[in-house]
C-alpha positions in Angstrom: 0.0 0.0 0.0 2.8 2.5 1.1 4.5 1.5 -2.2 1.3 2.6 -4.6 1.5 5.6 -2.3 4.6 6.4 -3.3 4.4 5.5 -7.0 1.6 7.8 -7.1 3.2 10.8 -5.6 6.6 10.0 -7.4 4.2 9.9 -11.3 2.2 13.2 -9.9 5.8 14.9 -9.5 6.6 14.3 -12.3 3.7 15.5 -14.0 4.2 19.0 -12.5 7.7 19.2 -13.5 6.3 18.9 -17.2 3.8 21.3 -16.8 6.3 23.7 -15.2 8.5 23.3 -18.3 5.8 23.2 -20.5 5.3 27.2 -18.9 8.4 28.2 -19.4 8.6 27.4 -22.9 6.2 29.1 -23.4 7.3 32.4 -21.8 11.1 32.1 -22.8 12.0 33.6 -26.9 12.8 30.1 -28.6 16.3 31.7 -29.2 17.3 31.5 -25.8 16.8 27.7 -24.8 20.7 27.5 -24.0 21.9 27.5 -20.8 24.1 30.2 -22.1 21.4 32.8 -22.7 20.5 32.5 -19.0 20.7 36.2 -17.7 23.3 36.4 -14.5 23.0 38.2 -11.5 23.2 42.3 -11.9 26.4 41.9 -9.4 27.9 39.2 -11.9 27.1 41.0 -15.0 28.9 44.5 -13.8 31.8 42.4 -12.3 32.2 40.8 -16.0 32.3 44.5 -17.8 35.2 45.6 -15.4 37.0 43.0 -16.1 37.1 43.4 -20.4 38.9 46.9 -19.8 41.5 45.7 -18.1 42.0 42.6 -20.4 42.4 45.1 -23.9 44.8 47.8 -21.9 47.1 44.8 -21.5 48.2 45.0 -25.1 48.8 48.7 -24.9 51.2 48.2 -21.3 52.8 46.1 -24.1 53.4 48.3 -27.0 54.5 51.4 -24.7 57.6 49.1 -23.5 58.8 48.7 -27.3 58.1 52.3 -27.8 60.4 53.3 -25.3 62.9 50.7 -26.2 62.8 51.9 -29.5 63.3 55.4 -28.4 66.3 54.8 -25.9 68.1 52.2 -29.3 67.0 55.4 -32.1 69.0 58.1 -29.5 72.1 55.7 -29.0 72.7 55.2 -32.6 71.8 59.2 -33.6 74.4 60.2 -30.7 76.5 57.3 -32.2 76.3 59.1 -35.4 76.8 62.1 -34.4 79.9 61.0 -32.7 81.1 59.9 -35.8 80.8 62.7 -37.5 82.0 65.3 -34.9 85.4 63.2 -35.0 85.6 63.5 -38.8 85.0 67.5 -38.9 86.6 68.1 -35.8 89.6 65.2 -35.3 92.9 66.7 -35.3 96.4 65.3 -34.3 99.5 67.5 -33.0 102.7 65.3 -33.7 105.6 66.8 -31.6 108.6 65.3 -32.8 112.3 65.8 -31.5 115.1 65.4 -34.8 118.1 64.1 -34.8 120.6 67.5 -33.4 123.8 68.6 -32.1 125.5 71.8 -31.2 129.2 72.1 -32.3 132.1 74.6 -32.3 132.8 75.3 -35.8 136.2 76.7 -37.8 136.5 76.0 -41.0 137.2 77.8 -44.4 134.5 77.3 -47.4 135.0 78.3 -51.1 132.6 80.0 -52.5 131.8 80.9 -56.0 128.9 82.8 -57.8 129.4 79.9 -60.7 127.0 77.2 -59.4 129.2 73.9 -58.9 128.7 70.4 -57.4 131.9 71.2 -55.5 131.6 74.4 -54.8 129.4 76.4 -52.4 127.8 78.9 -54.9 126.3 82.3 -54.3 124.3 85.3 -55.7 124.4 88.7 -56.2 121.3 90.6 -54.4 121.0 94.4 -55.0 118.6 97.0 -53.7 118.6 100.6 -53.7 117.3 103.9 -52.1 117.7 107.4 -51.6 117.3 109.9 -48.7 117.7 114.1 -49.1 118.1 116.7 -46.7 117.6 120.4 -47.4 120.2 122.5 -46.1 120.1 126.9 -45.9 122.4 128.4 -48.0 123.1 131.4 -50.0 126.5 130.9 -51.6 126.9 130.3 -54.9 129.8 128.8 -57.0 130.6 127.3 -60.7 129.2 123.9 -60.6 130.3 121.7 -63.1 128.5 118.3 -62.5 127.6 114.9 -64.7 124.4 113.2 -64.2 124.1 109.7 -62.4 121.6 107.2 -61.9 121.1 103.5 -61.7 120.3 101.1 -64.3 119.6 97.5 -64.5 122.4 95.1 -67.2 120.8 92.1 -68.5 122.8 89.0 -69.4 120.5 86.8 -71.8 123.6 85.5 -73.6 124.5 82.2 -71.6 124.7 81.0 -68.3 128.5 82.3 -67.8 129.2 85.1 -66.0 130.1 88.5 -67.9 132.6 90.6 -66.8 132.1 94.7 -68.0 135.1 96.6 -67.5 135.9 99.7 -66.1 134.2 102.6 -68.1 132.0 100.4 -70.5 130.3 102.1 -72.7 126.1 102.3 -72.3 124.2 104.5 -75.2 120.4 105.0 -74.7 118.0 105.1 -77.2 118.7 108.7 -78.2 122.4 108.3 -78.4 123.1 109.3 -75.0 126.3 107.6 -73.6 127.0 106.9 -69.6 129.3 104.7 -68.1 130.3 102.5 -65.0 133.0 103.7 -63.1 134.4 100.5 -62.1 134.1 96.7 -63.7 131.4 94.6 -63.0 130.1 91.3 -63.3 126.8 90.3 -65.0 125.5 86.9 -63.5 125.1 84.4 -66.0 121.2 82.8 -67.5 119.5 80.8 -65.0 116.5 78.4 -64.3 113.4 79.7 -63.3 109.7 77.3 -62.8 111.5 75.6 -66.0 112.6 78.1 -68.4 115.5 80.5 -69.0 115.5 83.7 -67.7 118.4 86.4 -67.6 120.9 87.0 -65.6 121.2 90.8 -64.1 122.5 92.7 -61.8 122.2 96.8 -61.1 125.0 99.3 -61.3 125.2 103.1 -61.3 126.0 104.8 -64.5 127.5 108.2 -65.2 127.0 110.8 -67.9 129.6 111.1 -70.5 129.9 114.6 -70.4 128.5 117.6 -67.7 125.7 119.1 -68.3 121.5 118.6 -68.1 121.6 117.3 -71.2 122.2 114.3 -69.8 119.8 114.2 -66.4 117.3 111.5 -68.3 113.7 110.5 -66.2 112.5 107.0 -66.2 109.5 108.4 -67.8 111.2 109.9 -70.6 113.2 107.3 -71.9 111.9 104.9 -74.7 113.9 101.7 -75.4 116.6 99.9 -73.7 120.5 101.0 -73.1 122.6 98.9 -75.4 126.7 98.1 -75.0 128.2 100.3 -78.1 131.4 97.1 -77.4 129.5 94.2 -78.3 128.1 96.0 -81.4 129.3 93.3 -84.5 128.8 90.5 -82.4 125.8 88.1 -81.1 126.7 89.6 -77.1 125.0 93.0 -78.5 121.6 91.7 -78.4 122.0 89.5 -75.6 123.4 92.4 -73.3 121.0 95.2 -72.6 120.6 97.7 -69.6 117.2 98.7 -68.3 116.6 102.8 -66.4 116.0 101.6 -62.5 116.1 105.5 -61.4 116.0 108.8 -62.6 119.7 109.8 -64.0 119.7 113.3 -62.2 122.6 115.7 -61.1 124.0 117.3 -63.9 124.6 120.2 -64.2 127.3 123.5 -65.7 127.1 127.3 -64.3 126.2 129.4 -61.0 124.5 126.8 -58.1 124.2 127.6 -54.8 126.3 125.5 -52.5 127.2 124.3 -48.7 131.2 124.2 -47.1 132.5 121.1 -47.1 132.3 120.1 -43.2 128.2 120.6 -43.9 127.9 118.3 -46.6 130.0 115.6 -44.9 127.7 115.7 -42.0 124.8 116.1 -43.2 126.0 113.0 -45.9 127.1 110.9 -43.2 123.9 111.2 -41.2 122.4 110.2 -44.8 124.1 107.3 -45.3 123.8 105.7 -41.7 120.4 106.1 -42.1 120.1 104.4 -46.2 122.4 101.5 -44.9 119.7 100.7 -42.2 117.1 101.3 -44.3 118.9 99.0 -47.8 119.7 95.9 -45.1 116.2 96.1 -44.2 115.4 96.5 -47.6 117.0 93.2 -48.5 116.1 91.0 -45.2 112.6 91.6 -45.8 112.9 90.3 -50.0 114.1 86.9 -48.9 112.6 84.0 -48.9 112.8 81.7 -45.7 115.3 79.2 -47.7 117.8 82.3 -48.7 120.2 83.7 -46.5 121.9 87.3 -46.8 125.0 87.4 -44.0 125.1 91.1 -43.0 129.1 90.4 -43.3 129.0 89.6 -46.9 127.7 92.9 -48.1 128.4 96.6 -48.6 126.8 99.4 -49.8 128.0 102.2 -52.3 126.7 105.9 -52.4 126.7 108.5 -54.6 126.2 112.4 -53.4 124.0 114.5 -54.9 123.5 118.1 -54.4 121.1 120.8 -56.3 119.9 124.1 -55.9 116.1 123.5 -53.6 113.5 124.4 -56.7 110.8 125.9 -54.2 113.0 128.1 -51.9 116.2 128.9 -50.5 118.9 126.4 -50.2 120.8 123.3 -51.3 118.9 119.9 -51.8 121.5 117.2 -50.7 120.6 114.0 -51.5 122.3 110.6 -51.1 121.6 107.4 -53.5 122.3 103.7 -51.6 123.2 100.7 -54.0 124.0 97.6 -51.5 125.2 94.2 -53.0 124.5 91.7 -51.0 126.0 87.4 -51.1 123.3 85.2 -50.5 123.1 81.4 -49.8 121.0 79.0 -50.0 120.3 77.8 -46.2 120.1 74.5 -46.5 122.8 74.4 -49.0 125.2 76.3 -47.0 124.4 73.8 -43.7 124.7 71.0 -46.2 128.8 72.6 -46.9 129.4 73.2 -43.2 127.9 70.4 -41.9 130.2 67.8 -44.5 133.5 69.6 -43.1 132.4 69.4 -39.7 130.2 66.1 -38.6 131.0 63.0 -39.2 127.9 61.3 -38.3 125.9 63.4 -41.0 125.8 61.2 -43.6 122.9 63.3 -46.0 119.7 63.6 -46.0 119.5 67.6 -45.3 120.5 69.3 -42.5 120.3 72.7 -41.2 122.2 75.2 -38.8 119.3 76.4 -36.9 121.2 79.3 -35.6 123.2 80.3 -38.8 123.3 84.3 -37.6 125.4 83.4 -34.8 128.0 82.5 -36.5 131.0 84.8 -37.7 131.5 84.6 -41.4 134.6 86.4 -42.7 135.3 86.9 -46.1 139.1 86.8 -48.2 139.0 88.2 -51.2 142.3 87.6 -52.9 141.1 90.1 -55.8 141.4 94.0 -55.5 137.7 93.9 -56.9 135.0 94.9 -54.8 133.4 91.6 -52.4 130.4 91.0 -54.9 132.6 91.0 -58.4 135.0 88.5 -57.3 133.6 85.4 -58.5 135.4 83.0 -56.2 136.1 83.9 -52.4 137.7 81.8 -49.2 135.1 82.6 -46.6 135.9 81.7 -42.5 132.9 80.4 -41.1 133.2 79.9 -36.5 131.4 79.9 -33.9 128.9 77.3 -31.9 126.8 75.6 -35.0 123.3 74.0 -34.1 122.6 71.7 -36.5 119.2 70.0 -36.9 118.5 67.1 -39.2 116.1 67.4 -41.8 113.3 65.0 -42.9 110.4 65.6 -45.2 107.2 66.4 -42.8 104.5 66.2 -45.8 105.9 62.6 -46.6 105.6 61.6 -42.6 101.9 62.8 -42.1 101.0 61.1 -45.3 102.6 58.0 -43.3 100.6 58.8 -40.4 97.0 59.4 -42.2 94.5 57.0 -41.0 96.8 54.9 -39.1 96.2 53.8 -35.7 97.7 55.8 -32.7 100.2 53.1 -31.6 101.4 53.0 -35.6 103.0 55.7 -34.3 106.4 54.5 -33.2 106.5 52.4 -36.5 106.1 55.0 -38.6 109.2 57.3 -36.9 111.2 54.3 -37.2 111.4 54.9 -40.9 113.1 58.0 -40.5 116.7 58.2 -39.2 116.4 62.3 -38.1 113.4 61.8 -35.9 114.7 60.6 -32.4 111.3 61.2 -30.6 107.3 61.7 -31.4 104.7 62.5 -29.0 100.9 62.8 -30.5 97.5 63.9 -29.0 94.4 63.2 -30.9 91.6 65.2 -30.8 88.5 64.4 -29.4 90.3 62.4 -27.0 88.3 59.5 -27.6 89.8 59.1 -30.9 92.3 56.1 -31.1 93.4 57.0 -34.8 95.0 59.4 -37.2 92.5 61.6 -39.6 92.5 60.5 -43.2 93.3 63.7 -43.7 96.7 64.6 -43.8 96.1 68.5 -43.4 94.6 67.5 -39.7 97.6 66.3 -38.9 99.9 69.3 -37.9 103.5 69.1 -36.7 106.0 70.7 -34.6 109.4 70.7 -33.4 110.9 70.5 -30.2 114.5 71.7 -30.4 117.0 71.9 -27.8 
């Protein structure tokens, strides 16, 4: 009985349950049968939408890291860059390299010649010239009987020898005019200049043949060149020319106003201190940095001029300077002292760093003046510093682009470097520019 009971309750269970989902079939949309579609709690549902946010800023957190990466690797390499191309603008190197030297006491005697020889220490001529005046009150007058005098430039196209003009040769300008030199001469031969000939010359003052203003001749005025009337007939007359340096000026014949003698030797005196000064300088300041003029080896010859003063009262006394200088090459003339003296030196170029220190004295056998001998004995003493040469554009085109500790290596190769230090600019640099012209050296000398 209990069990029909049961059975009975158990089938009218059952039966509810049916109708139950029999209801909610037909309440719920037919699209949302699914378990899925069941709608959550409000708490769940807001709980859910918090979460979605969070899970699609993850990705972003993500990107920013290789966005700053990429930032922090794009400013090493433009800094990198950069770095590079500061050092190539910028980069320098200072090479200071010691040469091979040695100071000596020095006493020998050198022949010299102004014939270029391969045995023979050879010079040239140098000549300059300027004038100074001083007007001087005076009111006496005298007979004045004066020839003009001036300077002129003789040209020797002929060879490469030497010419020798005697005494009183004969120069007639253009117009017929004849002056002369008052003592011989000599007219350096042709030599080589940036591969072609050019003539030898040398300047000289000339004289008027006769007294007079006839004679007084203005650069300006003359046309032409002076020829040598001697070497007319012969292929020495074309070759041989003389070219107006200064105004020929001074002559003169009648009544002049004049000074006493002890005036005009004082006031000439003063005059010529002043143009020797003045002619050295003159020279020095012509020569380039391989020539060398010894002040020793020159001398200077004047001629006295004096003329009534045109705009007032007075004498004009004026005073032309020729100087004739011997010059040497430097390195040449190291070269001749240094193969005498050292035994060590063995070529290569050397050079006496201190050459104006030394005394140079010179015997002219000759009763010709110093710079028309030709061939001379000169004395050369005193404490020589001589410094070994080597070629500095050859030893930064060594260095170019090398690595600093090349830099030993590269000195070896040269027997008159004994030392080398370097600094390379930036300091970070390790090498030598490419560029040669970076690279900048000096000397240190004892």
């Amino acid at each position: 009985m209990m069990v029909l009971i049961q059975s009975r309750v158990g089938m009218l269970y059952f039966e509810k349950l049916k109708m139950i989902k029999k209801i909610l079939q037909d309440i719920m949309p037919p699209g949302r049968k699914s378990i899925r579609h069941i709608p959550l709690p409000r708490s769940r549902k807001v709980e859910i939408e918090e979460e979605r946010p969070s899970e699609k800023r993850a990705p972003r957190k993500k990107n920013g890291r290789f966005f700053r990466w990429g930032i922090i690797v794009g400013s090493i390499l433009v800094l990198a860059a950069a770095g590079i191309l500061v050092s190539n603008i910028f980069s320098s190197a200072v090479v200071t390299i010691t040469p091979k030297q040695i100071t000596a006491s020095v006493d020998i005697s050198l022949p010299i010649s102004s014939m270029p020889s391969n045995a023979v220490l050879a010079y040239t001529v140098l000549t300059a010239t300027s004038s100074a005046s001083e007007v001087v009150p005076s009111n006496k007058e005298a007979d004045v009987q004066k020839k003009a005098s001036g300077q002129i430039v003789v040209y020797n196209n002929f060879s490469n020898a030497d010419q020798r003009l005697i005494k009183n040769t004969r120069f007639e300008a253009p117009d017929g005019r004849i002056y002369r030199i008052d003592s011989s001469v000599v007219v350096p031969g042709q030599k080589i200049e940036s591969g072609s000939k050019v003539p030898g010359s040398i300047t000289v003052t000339v004289y008027a043949d006769a007294v007079g203003t006839d004679y007084n001749l203005k650069v300006a005025d003359l046309k032409g060149d002076f020829t040598i009337p001697g070497f007319k007939g012969s292929p020495r007359y074309e070759a041989f020319y003389g070219r107006i340096k200064s105004d020929i000026v001074g002559g003169f014949s009648g009544k002049a106003r004049v000074v006493d003698e002890v005036t005009l030797s004082a006031i000439t005196d003063k005059l010529k201190v002043d143009l020797a000064e003045s002619l050295k300088n003159k020279i020095n300041s012509s020569l380039p940095t391989s020539v060398v003029a010894p002040q020793d080896l020159s001398s200077v010859d004047f001629s006295i001029n004096s003329v009534d003063n045109p705009s007032g009262d007075g004498v004009v006394i004026s005073v032309l300077g020729v100087v004739h200088a011997l010059a040497f090459d430097t390195f040449a003339f190291s070269e001749a002292v240094a193969n005498k003296m050292l035994s060590e030196y063995t070529g290569g170029g050397i050079l006496i760093q201190n050459l104006s220190d030394l005394d140079l004295v010179p015997h002219n056998s000759t009763q010709k003046a110093l710079w028309e001998a030709g061939n001379l004995s000169l004395s050369v003493s005193g404490n020589a510093h001589f410094v070994w040469q080597f070629d500095e554009k050859k030893v930064k085109e060594d260095l170019e682009g090398k690595p600093k500790q090349a830099t030993n290596g590269v000195m070896q190769k040269y027997s008159a470097i004994e030392q080398a230090e370097v600094i390379l600019k930036p300091m970070w640099l390790q090498s030598y520019p490419s560029n040669p012209d970076k690279i900048h050296i000096k000397l240190k000398l004892d």
